[in-house]
MARKOLVO-105306 format. One record per residue (C-alpha): residue number from 0; residue in one letter; x, y, z. Coordinates in Angstrom, 2 decimals, decimal comma. Each point is the difference from the previous one (the first is absolute). Layout:
BEGIN
(site NUM "a" (X Y Z))
...
REM end
This chain:
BEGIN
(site 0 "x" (17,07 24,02 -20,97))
(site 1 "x" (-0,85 -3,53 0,96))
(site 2 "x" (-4,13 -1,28 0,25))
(site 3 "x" (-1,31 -0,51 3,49))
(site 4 "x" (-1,58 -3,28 -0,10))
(site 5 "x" (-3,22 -0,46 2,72))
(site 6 "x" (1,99 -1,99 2,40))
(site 7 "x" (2,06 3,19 0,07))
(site 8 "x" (-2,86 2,00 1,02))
(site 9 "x" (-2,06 -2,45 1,64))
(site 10 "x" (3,32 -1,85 1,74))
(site 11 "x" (-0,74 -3,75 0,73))
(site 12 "x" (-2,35 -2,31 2,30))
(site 13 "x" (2,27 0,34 3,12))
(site 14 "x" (-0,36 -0,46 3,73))
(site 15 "x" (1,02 3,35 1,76))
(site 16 "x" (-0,44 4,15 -0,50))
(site 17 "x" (3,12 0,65 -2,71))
(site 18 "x" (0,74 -1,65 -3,47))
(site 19 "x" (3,27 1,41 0,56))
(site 20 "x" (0,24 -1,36 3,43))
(site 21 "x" (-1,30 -2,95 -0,08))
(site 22 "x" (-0,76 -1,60 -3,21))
(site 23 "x" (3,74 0,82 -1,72))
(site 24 "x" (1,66 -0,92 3,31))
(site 25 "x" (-1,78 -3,56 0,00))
(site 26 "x" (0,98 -0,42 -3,56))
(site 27 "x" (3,98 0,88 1,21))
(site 28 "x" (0,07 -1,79 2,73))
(site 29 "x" (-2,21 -3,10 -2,64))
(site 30 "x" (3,52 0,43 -2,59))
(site 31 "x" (2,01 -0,61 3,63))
(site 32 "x" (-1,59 -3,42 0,37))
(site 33 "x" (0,55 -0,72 -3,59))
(site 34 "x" (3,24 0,70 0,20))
(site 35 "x" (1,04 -1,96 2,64))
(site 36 "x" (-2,83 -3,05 -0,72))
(site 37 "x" (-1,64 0,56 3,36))
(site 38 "x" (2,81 -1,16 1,94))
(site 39 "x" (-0,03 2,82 2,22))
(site 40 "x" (1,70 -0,07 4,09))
(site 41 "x" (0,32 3,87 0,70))
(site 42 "x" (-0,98 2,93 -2,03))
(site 43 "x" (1,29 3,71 0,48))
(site 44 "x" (-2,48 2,73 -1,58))
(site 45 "x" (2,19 3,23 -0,47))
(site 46 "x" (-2,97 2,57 -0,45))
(site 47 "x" (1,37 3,14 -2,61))
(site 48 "x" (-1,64 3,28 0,60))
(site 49 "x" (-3,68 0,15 0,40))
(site 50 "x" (-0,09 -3,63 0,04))
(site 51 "x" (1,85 0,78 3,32))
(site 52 "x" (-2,44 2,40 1,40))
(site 53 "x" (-3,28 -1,66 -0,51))
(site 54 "x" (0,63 -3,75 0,16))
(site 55 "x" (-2,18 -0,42 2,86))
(site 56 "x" (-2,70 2,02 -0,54))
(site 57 "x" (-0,03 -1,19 -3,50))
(site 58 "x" (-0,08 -3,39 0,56))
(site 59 "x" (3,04 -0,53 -2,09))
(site 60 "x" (1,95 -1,60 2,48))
(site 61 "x" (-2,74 -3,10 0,04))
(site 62 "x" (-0,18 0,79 -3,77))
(site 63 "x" (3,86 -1,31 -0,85))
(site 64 "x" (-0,33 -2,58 2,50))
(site 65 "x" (-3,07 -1,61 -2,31))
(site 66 "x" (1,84 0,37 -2,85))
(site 67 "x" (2,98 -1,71 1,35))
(site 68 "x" (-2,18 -2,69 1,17))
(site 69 "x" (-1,30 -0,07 -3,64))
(site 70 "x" (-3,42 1,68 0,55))
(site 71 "x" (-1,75 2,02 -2,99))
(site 72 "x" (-0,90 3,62 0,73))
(site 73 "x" (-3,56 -1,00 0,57))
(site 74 "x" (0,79 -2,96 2,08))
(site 75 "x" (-2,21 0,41 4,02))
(site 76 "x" (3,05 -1,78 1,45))
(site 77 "x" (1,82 3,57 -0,60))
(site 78 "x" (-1,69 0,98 3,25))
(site 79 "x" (1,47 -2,64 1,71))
(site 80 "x" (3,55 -0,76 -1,31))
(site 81 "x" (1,97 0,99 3,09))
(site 82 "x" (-1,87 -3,31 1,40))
(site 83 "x" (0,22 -2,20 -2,68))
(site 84 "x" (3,95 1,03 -0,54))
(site 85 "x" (0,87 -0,55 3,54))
(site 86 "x" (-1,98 -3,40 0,17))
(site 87 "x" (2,31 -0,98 -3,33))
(site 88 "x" (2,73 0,43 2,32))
(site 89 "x" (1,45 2,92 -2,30))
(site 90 "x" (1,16 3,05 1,85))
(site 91 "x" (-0,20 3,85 -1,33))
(site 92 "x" (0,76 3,09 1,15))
(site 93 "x" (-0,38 3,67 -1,50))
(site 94 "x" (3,01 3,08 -0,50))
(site 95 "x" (0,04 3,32 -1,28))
(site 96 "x" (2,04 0,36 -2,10))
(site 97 "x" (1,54 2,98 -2,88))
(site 98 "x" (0,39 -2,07 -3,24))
(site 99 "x" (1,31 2,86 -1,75))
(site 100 "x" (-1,67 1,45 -3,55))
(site 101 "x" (-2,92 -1,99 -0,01))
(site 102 "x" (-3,67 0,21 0,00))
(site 103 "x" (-1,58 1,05 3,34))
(site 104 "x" (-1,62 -3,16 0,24))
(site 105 "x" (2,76 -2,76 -0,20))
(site 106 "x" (1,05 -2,83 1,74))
(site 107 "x" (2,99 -2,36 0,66))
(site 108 "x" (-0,76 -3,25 0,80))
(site 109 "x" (2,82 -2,12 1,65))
(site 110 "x" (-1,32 -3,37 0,07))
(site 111 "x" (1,84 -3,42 1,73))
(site 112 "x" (0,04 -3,24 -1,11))
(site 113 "x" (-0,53 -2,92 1,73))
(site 114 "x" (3,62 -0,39 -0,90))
(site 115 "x" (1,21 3,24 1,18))
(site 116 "x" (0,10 1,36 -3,47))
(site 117 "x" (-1,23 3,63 -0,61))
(site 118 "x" (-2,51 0,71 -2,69))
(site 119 "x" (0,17 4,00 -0,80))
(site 120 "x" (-3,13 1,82 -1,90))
(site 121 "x" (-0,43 3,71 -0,01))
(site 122 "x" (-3,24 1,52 -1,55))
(site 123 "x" (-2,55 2,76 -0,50))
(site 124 "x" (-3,52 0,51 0,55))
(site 125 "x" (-0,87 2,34 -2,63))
(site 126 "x" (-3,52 0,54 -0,06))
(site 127 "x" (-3,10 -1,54 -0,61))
(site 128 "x" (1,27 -3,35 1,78))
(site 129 "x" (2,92 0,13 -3,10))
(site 130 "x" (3,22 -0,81 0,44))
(site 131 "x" (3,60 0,10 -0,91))
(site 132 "x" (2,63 -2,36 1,44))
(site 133 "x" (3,74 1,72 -0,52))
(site 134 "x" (2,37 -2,30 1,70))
(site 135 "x" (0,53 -3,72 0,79))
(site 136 "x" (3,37 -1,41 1,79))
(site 137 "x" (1,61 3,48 -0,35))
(site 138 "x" (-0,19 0,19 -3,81))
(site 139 "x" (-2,29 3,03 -1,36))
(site 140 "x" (-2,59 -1,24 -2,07))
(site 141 "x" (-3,74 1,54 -1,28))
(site 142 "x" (-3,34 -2,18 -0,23))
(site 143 "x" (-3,63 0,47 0,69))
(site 144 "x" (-1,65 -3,53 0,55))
(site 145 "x" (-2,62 1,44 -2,60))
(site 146 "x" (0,95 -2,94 -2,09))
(site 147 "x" (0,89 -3,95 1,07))
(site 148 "x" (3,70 0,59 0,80))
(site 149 "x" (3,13 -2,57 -0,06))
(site 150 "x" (2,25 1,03 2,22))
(site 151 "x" (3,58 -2,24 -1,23))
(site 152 "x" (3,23 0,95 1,62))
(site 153 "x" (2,68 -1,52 -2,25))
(site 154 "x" (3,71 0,47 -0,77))
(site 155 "x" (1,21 2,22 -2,32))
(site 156 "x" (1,22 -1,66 -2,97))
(site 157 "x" (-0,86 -0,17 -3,73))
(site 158 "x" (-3,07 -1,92 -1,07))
(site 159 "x" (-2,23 -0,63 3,09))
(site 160 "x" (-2,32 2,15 -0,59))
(site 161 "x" (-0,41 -1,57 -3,69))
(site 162 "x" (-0,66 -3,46 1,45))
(site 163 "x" (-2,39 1,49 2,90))
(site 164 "x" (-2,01 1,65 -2,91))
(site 165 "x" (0,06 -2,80 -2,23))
(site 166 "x" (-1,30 -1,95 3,33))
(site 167 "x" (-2,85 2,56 0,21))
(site 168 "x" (-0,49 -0,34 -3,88))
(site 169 "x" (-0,70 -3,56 0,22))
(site 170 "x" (-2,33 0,00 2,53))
(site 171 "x" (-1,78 2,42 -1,84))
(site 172 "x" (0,65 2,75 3,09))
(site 173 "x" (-0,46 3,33 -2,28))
(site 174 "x" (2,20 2,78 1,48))
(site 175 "x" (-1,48 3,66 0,49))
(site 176 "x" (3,60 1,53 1,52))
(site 177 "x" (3,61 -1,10 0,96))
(site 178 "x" (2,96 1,69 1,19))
(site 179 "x" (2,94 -1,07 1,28))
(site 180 "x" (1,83 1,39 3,05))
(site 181 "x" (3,39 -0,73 1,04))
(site 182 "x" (2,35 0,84 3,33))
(site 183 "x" (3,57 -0,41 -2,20))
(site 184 "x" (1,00 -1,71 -3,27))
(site 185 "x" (-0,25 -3,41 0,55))
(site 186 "x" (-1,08 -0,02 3,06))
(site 187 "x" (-3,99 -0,92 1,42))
(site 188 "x" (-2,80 1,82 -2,05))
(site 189 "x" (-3,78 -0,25 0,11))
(site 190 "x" (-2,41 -0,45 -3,03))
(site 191 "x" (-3,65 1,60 0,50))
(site 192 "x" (-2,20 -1,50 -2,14))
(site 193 "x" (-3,19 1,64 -0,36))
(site 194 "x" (-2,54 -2,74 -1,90))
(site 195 "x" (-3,42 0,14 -1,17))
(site 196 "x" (-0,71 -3,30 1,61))
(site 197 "x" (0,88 -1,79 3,51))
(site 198 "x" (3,39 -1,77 -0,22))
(site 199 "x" (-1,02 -3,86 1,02))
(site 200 "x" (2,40 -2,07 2,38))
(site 201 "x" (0,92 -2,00 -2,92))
(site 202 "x" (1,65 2,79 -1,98))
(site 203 "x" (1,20 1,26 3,09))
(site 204 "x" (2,08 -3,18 1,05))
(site 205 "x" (1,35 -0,48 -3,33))
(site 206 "x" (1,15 4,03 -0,18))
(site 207 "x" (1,64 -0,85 2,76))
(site 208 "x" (2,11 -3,40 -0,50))
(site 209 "x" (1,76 1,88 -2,72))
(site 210 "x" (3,53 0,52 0,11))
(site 211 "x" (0,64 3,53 1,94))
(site 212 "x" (-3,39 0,76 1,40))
(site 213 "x" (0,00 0,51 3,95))
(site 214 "x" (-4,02 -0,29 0,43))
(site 215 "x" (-3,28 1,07 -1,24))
(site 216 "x" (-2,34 1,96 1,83))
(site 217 "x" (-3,93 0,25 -1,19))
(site 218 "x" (-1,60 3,45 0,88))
(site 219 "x" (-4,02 0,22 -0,20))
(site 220 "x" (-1,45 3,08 1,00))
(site 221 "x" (-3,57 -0,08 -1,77))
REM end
C-alpha cells in the first residue's frame, strides 16, 4: 500500500470548491499549454464522466481554461479566465463526451494552433489536485507532473535516446524516471523524462538539434 503524503490529504492552495475539479483540471489543461508552447487558436474540452456532470458547478470548466492559459491552481485569474481567454482572441468550447475505460474525471483536450495544427492531451484528475496524463497525439502514454517532465517526441531508431541522455548527463540534469513509448517500429515515439531538476532552455535546444528528435517539450507542475 502506497503512503499518503499531506498534499494528499490536505490537497493544494487552489482557487475553487474541488481538488479534483479544479486544481488537477488546471494542471491538465497547464500540460495542454506546454504542449503546444502557448500557441493556442481554439480549444475543445471533451469532459469524461463526472467531469461531464459537474463542470459548471465545479468550476472546472474556468479551471482548464486557466490552465490552458498557463495559470497555477492557486492563480485569482482562475475566476476570470473565460475573460482573459476571449480577450487573447483564443476560442473554447465544452462537450460531453464517453472516453471509454477511464477515470470518472478525465478530459480530452483538442487544442489548435495558430497554424491549424492539433495538439491532443487526455488526462485524469485523481485526487487531491493529483494527476495523471494518459495520452498525447493519439499515442497512450502514463505521467504525473509530480516530477519536472521532458516531454521529446522523436523517431524511432537506434541510439537517440543514448545521445538525449548523454545530453542530460552533461548538463548535469539527474533523471528520476524514463520510458519510452512508441506508435510502430520505427515510426514517431515519445521519451518522458522524469528529472530531479528543471530542464534549462539550453539543454533543451541542444536535445533537440540532434539528429532524429522532432521537439522538446518542458513540463513544470510544482
Amino acid at each position: 500500500m502506497s503512503e499518503l503524503s499531506m498534499f494528499d490529504v490536505l490537497g493544494p492552495n487552489m482557487i475553487g470548491p474541488s481538488s479534483s475539479h479544479t486544481a488537477g483540471a488546471c494542471r491538465i489543461g497547464k500540460v495542454g499549454n506546454k504542449m503546444c508552447k502557448g500557441d493556442i487558436s481554439h480549444v475543445r474540452f471533451l469532459l469524461h464522466g463526472s467531469f461531464s456532470q459537474t463542470y459548471k458547478g465545479h468550476g472546472t470548466d474556468r479551471a482548464l481554461v486557466g490552465g490552458i492559459l498557463g495559470f497555477d491552481p492557486d492563480d485569482e485569474r482562475i475566476v476570470e479566465s473565460f475573460a482573459i481567454a476571449k480577450a487573447l482572441g483564443i476560442k473554447f468550447e465544452f462537450l460531453k463526451a464517453d472516453l471509454g475505460d477511464v477515470h470518472s474525471n478525465t478530459v480530452k483536450i483538442e487544442i489548435q494552433k495558430s497554424s491549424g495544427e492539433i495538439v491532443e492531451v487526455m488526462g485524469s484528475s485523481i485526487g487531491g489536485g493529483n494527476i495523471v496524463i494518459t495520452r498525447i497525439n493519439g499515442l497512450d502514454l502514463e505521467f504525473t507532473g509530480e516530477y519536472f517532465t521532458l516531454v521529446v517526441p522523436h523517431m524511432d531508431r537506434p541510439g537517440i535516446v543514448t545521445k538525449v541522455t548523454a545530453a542530460l548527463a552533461k548538463h548535469e540534469i539527474n533523471i528520476a524516471f524514463m520510458k519510452v513509448y512508441r506508435h510502430n517500429r520505427g515510426k514517431e515515439a515519445f521519451m518522458i523524462i522524469e528529472s530531479d531538476n528543471v530542464v534549462d532552455q539550453l539543454t533543451m535546444d541542444e536535445i533537440r538539434s540532434l539528429d532524429g528528435v522532432v521537439n522538446t517539450y518542458s513540463i513544470n507542475l510544482k
